[in-house]
N, CA, C and O of each residue as an XYZ file, in Angstrom:
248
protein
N      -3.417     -6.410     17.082
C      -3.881     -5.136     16.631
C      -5.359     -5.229     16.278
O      -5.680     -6.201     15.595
N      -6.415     -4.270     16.678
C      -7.743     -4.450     16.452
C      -7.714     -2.903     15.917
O      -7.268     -1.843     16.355
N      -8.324     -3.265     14.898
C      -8.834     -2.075     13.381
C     -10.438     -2.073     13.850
O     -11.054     -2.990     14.393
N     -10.903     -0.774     13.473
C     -12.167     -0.263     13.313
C     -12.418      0.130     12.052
O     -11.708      1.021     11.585
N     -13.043     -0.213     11.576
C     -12.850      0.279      9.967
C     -13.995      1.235      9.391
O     -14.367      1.183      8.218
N     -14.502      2.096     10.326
C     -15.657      2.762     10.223
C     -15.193      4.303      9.487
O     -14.500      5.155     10.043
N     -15.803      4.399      8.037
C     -15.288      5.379      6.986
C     -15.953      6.451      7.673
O     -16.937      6.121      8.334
N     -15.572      7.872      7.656
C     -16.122      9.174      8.043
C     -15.638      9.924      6.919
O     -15.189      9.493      5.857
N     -15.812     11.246      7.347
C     -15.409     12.697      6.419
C     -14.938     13.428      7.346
O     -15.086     14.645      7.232
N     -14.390     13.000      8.265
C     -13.551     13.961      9.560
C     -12.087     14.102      9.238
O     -11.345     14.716     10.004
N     -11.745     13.671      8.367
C     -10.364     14.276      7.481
C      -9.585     13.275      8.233
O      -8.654     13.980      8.623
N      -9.304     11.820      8.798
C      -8.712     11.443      9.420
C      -8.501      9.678      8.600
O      -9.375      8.820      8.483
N      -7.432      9.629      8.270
C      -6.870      8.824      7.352
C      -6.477      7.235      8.724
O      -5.636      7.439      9.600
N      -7.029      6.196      8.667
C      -6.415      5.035      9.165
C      -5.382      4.573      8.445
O      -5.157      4.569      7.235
N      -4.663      4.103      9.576
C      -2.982      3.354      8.747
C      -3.468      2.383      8.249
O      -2.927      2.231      7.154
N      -4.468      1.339      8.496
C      -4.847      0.235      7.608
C      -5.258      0.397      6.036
O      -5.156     -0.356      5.068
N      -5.793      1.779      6.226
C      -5.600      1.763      4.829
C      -4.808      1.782      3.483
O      -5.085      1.522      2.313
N      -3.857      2.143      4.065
C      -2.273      2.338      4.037
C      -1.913      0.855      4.161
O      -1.178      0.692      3.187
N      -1.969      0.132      4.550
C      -1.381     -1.303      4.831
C      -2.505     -2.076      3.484
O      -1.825     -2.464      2.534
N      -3.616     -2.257      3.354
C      -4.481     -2.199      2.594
C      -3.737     -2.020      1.061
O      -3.276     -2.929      0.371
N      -3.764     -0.814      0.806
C      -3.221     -0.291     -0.637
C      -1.924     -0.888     -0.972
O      -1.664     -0.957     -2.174
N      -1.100     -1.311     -0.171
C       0.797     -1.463     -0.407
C       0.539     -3.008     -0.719
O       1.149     -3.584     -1.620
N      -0.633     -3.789      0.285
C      -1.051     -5.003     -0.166
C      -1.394     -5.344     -1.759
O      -0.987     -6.310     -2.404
N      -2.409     -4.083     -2.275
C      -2.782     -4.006     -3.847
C      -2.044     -3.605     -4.417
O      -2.149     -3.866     -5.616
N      -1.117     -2.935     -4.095
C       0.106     -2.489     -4.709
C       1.138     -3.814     -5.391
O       1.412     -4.183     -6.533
N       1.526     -4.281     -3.936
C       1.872     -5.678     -4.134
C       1.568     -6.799     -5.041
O       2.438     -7.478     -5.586
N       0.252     -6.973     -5.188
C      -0.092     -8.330     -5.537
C      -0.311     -7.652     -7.184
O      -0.333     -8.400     -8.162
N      -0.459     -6.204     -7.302
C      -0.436     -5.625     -9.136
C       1.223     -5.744     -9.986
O       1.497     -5.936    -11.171
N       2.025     -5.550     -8.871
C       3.660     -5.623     -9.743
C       3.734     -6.702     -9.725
O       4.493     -6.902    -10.673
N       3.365     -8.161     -9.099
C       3.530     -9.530     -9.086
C       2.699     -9.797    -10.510
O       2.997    -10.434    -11.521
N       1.611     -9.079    -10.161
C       0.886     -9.428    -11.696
C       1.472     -9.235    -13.204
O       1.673     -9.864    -14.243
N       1.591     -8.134    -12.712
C       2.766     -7.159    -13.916
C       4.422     -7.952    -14.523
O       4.863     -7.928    -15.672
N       5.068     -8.626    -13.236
C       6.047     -8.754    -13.093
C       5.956     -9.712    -14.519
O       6.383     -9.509    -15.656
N       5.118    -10.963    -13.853
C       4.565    -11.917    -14.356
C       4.268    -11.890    -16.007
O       4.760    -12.636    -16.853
N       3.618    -11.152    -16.138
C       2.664    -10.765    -17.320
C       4.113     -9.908    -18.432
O       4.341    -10.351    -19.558
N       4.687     -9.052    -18.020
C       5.492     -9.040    -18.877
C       7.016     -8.710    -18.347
O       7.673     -8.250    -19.281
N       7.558     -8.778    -17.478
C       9.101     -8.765    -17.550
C       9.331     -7.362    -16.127
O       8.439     -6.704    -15.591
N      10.262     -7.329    -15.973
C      11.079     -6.119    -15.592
C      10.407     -4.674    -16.311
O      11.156     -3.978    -16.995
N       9.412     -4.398    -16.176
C       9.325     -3.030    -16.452
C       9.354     -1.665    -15.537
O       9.618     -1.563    -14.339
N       8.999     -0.656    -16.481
C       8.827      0.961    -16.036
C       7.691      0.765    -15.116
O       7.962      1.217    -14.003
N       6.185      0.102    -15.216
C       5.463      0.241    -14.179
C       5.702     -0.968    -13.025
O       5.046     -1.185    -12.006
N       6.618     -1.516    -13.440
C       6.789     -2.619    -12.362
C       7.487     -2.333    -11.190
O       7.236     -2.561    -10.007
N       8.931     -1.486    -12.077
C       9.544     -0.622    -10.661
C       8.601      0.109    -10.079
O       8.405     -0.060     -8.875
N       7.897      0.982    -10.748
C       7.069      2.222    -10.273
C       6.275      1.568     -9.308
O       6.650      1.661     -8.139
N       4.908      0.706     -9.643
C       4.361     -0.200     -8.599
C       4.801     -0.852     -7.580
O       4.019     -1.244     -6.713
N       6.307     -1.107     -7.503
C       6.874     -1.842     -6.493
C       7.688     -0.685     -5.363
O       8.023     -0.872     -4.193
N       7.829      0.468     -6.181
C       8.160      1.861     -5.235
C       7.398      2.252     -4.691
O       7.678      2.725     -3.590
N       5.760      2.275     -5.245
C       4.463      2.497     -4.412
C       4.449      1.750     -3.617
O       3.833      2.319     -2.715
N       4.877      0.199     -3.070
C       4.508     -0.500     -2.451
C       5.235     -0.286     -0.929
O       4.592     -0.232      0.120
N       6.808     -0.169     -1.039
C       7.817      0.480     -0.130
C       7.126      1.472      0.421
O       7.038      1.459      1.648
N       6.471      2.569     -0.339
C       6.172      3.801      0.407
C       5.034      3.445      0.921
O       5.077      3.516      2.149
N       3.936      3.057      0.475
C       2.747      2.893      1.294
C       3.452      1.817      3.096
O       3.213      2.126      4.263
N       4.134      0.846      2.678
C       4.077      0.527      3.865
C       5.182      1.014      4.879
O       5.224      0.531      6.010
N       6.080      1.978      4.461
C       6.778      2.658      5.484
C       5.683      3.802      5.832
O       5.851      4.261      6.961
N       4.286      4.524      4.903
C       3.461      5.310      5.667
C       2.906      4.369      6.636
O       2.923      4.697      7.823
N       2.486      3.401      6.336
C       1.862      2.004      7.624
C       2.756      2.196      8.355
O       2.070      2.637      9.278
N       3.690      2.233      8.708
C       4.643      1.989      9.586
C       4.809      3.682     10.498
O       4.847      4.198     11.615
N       4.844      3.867      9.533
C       5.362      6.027     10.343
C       3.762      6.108     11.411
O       3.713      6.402     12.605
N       2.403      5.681     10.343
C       1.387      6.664     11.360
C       1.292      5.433     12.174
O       1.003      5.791     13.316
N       1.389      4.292     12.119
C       1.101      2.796     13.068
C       1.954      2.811     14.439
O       1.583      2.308     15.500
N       3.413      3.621     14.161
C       4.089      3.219     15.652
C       4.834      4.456     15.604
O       5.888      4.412     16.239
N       4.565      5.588     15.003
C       5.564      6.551     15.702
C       4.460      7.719     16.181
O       4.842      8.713     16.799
């Protein structure tokens, strides 16, 4: 897969960015997890993470 990563204002969203965010998403509930237990933002952060990369997935191959 070859990414262009050139930002505009043409209203047009790349899936990498989307793959990008679910990554930071990721590595913040690991932090979280870590740092204090099973929490409310840990699920929440780790539900952001599911959704960002099924949007990677919806605009990437369908």
């Amino acid at each position: 897969m070859k990414y262009n990563l050139k930002m505009g204002i043409d209203g047009v969203i790349e899936p990498i960015y989307f793959l990008i965010t679910s990554v930071g998403f990721a590595i913040l509930s690991f932090i979280n997890y870590k740092k204090s237990g099973k929490t409310l933002e840990t699920i929440y952060l780790s539900i952001l993470t599911v959704f960002f990369i099924v949007c990677f997935i919806i605009l990437n191959y369908y």
